[in-house]
N, C-alpha and C positions, 0 to 999 in steps of 0.2 A: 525415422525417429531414433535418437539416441538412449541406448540401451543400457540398463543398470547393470553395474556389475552383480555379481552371484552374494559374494560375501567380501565385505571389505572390512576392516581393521585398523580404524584409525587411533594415534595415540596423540595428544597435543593437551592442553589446560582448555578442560570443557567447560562452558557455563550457557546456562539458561535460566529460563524462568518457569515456577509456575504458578506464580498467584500475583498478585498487584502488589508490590514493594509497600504503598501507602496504606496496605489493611493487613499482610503478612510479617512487615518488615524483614528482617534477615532471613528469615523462612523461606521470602517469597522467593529468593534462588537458590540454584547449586551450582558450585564450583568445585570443582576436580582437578586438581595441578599434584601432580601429573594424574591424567586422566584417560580416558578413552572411549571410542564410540564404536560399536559394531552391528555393524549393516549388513542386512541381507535381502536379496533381493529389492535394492531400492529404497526400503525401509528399516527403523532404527530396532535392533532386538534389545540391545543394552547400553547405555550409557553410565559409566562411573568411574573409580578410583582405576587404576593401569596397574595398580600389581593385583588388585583382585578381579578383574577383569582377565588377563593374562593365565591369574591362576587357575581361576575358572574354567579357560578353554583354551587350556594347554598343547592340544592339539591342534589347534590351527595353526600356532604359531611355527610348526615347521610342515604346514601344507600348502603345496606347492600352486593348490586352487585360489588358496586366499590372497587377495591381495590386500599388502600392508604397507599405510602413509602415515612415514614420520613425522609428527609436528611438533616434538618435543621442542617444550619452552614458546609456542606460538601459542593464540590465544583463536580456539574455538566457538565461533556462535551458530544460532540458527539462523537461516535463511533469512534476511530482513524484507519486510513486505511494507507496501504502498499501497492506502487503500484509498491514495486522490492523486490519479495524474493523467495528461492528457497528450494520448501520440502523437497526433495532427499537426503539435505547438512544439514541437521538439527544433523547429528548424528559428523560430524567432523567438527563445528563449532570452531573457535579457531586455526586450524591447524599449525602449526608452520614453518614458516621462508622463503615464495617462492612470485617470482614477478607473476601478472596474470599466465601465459603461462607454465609456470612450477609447477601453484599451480593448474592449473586443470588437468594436466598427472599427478602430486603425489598423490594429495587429492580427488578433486570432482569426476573425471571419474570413481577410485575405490568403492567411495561410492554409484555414481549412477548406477553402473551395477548390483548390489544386486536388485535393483528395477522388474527385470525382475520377480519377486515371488511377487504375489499378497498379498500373506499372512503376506510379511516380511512389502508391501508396506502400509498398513494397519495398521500396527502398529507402525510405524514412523507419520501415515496421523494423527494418536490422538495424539499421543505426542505433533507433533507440531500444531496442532489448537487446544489443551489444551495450549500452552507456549504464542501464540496467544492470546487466550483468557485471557490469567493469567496478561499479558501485555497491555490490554484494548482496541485493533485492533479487531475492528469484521469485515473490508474487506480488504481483500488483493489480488493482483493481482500474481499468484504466478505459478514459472514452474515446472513442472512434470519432468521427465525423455523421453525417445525415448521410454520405453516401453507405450502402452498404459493404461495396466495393471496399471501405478504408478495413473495415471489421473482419471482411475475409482477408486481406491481406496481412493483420496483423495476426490473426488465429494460424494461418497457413505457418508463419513463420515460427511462432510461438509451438506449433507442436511438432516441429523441424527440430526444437531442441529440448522436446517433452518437459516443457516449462508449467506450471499451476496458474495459470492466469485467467482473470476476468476480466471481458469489455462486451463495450454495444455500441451499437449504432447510435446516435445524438436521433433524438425529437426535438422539431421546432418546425412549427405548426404556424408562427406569426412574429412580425417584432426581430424579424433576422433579413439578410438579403435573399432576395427570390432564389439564388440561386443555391441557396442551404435549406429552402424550407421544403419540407414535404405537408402532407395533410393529416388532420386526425386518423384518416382510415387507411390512408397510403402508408403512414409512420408504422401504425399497428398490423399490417401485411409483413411489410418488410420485415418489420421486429419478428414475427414469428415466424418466419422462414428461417432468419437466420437462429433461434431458439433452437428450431429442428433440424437444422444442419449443426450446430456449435455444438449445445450445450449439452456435458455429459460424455464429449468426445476424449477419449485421454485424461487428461489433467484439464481439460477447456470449462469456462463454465461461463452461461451469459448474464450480461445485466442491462435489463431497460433502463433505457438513459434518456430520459426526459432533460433539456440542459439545463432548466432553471424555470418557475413557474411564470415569469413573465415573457418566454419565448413558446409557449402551449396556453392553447386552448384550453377553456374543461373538457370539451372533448375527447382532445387531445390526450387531458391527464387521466379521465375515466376512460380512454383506451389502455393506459399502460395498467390499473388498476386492474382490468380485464386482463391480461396477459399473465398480470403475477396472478390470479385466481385462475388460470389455466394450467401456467407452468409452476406452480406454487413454490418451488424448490431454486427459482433462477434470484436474481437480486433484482433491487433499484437500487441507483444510481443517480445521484444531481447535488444540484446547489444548494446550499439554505442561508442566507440571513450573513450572508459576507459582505455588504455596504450597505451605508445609513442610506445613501441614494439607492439602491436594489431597493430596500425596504419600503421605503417611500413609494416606490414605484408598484410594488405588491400589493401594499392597500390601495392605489387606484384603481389597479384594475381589476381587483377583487375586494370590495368595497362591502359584499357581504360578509366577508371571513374577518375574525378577530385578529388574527397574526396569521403569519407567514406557513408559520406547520400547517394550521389549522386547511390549508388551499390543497396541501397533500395529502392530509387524514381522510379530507372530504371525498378524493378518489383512492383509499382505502391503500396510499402508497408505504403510511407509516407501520413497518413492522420487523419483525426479527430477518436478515437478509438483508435493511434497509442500510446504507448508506449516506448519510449526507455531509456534503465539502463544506465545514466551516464553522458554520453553525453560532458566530460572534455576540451579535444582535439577540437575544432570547429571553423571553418570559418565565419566570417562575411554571407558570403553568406548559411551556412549548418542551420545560425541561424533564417535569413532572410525566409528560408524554411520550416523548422518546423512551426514557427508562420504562413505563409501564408497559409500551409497546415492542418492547428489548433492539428499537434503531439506534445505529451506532453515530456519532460523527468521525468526520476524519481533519482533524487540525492542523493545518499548511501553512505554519509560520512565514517562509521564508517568503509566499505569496501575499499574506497579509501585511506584511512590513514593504515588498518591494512594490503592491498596486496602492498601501494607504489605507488599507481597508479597515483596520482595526486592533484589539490587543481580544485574544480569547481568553475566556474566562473558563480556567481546568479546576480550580478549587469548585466554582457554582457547580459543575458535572459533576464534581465527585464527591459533592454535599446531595445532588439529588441521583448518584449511584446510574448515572450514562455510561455508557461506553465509550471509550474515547480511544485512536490509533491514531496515527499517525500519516501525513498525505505531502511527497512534497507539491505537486500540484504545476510541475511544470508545464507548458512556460509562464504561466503567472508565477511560480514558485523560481525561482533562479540554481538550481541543482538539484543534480540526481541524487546528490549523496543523502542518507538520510541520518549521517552522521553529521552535517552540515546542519539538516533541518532542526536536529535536534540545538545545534546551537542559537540558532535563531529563536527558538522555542524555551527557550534556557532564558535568554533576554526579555524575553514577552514577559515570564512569570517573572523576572526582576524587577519589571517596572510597575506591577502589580502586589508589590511585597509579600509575592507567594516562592517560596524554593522548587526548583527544580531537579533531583539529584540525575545521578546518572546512572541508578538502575530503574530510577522509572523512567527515563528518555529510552532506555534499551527495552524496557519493557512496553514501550509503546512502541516500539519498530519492530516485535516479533510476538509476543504470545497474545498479548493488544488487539495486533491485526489478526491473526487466527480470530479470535471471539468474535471480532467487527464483523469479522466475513462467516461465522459461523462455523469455523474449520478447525477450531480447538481438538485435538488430538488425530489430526491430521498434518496440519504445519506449525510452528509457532515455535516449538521444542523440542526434548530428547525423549519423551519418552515411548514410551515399548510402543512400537505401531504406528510412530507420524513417519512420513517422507522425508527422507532422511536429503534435506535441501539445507547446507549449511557454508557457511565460511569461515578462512583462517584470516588471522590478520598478520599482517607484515612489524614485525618487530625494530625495523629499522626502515619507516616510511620514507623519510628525508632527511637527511643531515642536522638541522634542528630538533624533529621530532623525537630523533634517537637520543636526542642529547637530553631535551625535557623528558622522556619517558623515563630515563635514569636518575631523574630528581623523584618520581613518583613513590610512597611507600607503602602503598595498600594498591587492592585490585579496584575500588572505588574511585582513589586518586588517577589510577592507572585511565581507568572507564571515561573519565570525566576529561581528562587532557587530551584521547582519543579524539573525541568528539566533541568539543570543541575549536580541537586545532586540526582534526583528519579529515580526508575526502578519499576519492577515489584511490590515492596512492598507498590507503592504509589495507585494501584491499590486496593478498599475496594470493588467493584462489578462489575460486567460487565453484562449489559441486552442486549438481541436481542429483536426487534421488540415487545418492553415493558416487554419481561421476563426475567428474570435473572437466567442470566445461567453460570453465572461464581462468587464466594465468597469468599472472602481472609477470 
C-alpha cells in the first residue's frame, strides 16, 4: 500500500465547495488564489489563503521533514468522484449503434463474461483505475461482474494504491445469459463473503449490486434487502428508470408495484447509502421518495445521449430536494473524464431550458458525490479532517486550450471552458491522501 506522507505543504489557487451553488450561491465555495493546503498524515489540517497559512506555521517552512509542492498559479480541486461506473465495460467503451436492452445482449453481457478469469479481471482492474486516475477521480462507486473473482480483482488493485473506492459483485438471478446468472441464495452467499473480506478494509468499502430489477428475482431483491439489514453501513447499487423500454418492461414483470422504485422500496433497498444510475423516467411520488428516504441518483449524461436513453430532469430533483452526483457510467457513458460528463450534462439542461453553470457541474463531481455516497467530511473537500485526495490542473492543456484559457476573465469563465473543452489532458497530477500517484 502506498504510504501518505507525514506533512505536506502545498501552495497553488485552491477551491472547493461546501454547499450546493443553487441554494448557497457564492457562498457555496471557496477560492484561495494564491492559496494553500496542508496535510498531515494523509488528511487535510488547513486549507486557505498562502500568506496566512505560511504565516501561521512559519516553521515548517524551513523544516527539512515537510515536504513542499509548488503549484503557484495552477488550479487546485478536490478528488473528483464517480458514483455510476462499470469496470467489466472498460474494454467496449464506445460500442456502436444499440438502445439499452439490445446493447447489453450485443456488447456488455460478452464483455462481462471474460470476467470469470481472475487473471484477465486484473488486468482490465489497472487499466481502468490508471484511466481513472489519468482523469483526476480518485473515488468511484463502481460495478463488478456476477463473478466474484472480477470484485476481488478490482479491490486487490485498488488498495495497491490506497484508493477510497466502492464496488460489488453484479446480482442477476434471471433474464441474462446462464453464464452471468447466479441464484437468489448463491448471489446472497457470495455478496456476503465478499462484505467480510472487503468491506471496511483500508479505504475499501462494498455495495450490493443488484444490476437492474428486471435481471432479479424478488427473491433475489429481498435477499440484497437482507444483507443491507445485516451489514447496514455497506451501499446499494443499480439501475432505475434509464429507458422508456426498461420501463415498460418493469411493470410487466412486476405488475403489482405502481413504478419502478416502488419494486426496490418493497425489498427495503431504498435508503440513505442508496445509489441509483439514472433515474430519467420518474414520478412526482418515486421523487418525493428517494428525498424522504435520503437515496441518491447518479446522472450519466454522456451514457444517456450515447444509448438514447433520455434527457434527466435536475430542476424536478432539486424542486423535490434529491441528491444528485454525478456517474460517467462507462461503457454506456463514452469517457472517463468527468469534466467531459459534465459537458454533455451541460447540453441535457439546454435543451430543457434549464442553465447549467459550472460550479454546479463541479459541484456535482465532488462535494455531490461525498453526500451521494455518505462520506461528506471525509471526501468531497478541504475541510479540517477529509482525505486530503485532490488535483492540479494543467494551465496549458493543449495548444488551443491555452490560448482560449487566456480570453477567460473570471474563475467561472475559467471553470466553464475547462470543462466543456478538457479531458484527461487538463489533468497535470493526481494525489491520494497527500501522495501523488498519478503525473501527466
Amino acid at each position: 500500500m502506498t504510504k501518505a506522507q507525514e506533512t505536506v505543504l502545498v501552495f497553488g489557487d485552491v477551491l472547493d465547495f461546501i454547499g450546493d451553488p443553487n441554494k448557497l450561491g457564492e457562498q457555496a465555495h471557496r477560492y484561495f488564489s494564491p492559496g494553500a493546503l496542508l496535510i498531515k498524515n494523509g488528511k487535510v489540517l488547513e486549507a486557505g489563503d498562502k500568506n496566512d497559512i505560511q504565516n501561521k506555521h512559519a516553521s515548517l517552512l524551513t523544516d527539512s521533514k515537510v515536504e513542499i509542492k509548488d503549484f503557484t498559479g495552477q488550479l487546485i480541486l478536490p478528488g473528483l468522484i464517480d458514483t455510476h461506473i462499470h469496470f467489466p465495460q472498460t474494454e467496449m467503451i464506445g460500442a456502436y449503434g444499440e438502445q439499452l436492452l439490445t446493447w447489453l445482449e450485443k456488447h456488455a453481457f460478452p464483455a462481462e463474461q471474460q470476467f470469470h478469469d481472475s487473471e484477465y479481471a486484473t488486468g482490465i482492474a489497472n487499466i481502468f483505475i490508471d484511466e481513472l486516475l489519468r482523469n483526476g477521480t480518485t473515488t468511484a462507486l463502481v460495478f463488478g461482474t456476477v463473478h466474484p473473482q472480477s470484485v476481488d480483482a478490482f479491490f486487490t488493485e485498488a488498495q495497491k494504491r490506497n484508493l477510497r473506492m466502492i464496488a460489488g459483485k453484479v446480482m442477476m438471478d434471471r433474464n441474462c445469459p446462464e453464464t452471468l446468472s447466479d441464484t437468489a441464495e448463491s448471489g446472497y452467499q457470495e455478496s456476503k463473503a465478499l462484505i467480510e473480506k472487503w468491506h471496511g478494509v483500508d479505504r475499501l468499502s462494498y455495495a450490493v449490486t443488484p444490476r437492474f430489477a428486471p435481471t432479479s428475482t424478488k427473491a433475489q431483491l429481498d435477499n440484497c434487502g437482507k444483507l443491507l439489514k445485516q451489514y447496514p453501513d455497506v451501499y446499494l447499487h443499480t439501475h432505475l428508470s434509464e429507458n422508456k423500454d426498461e420501463c415498460k418492461w418493469v411493470q410487466s414483470l412486476f405488475e403489482e408495484n405502481q413504478d419502478y422504485l416502488s419494486v426496490y422500496e418493497d425489498a427495503g433497498l431504498v435508503k440513505k447509502r442508496a445509489v441509483f444510475a439514472h433515474g430519467i423516467y420518474l414520478s412526482d411520488r418515486e421523487y418525493k421518495s428517494l428525498a424522504d428516504n435520503q437515496a441518491a441518483i447518479s446522472h450519466c449524461p454522456t451514457s444517456n445521449l450515447f444509448i438514447g436513453s433520455g434527457l434527466f430532469n435536475l430542476k424536478a430533483c432539486e424542486e423535490h430536494d434529491v441528491t444528485v452526483s454525478m456517474g460517467t457510467d462507462v461503457g454506456g457513458g463514452t469517457s472517463f473524464s468527468l469534466f467531459q460528463t459534465f459537458n454533455e450534462a451541460y447540453k441535457i439542461q439546454q435543451l430543457q431550458d434549464n442553465s447549467l453553470s459550472a460550479f454546479k457541474g463541479l459541484y456535482l463531481s465532488t462535494l455531490a458525490g461525498a453526500k451521494a455516497l455518505d462520506l461528506e467530511g471525509t471526501i468531497g473537500n478541504f475541510q479540517p479532517g477529509c482525505e486530503a485526495d485532490f488535483i492540479v490542473l494543467d494551465n496549458s492543456p493543449t495548444p488551443f486550450l491555452t490560448f482560449r484559457l487566456k480570453q477567460c476573465k473570471d474563475l467561472e469563465e475559467k471553470l466553464f471552458t475547462l470543462m466543456m473543452l478538457g479531458d484527461d489532458r487538463c489533468i497535470s497530477e493526481t494525489f491520494v491522501m497527500g501522495k501523488s500517484i498519478y503525473k501527466k
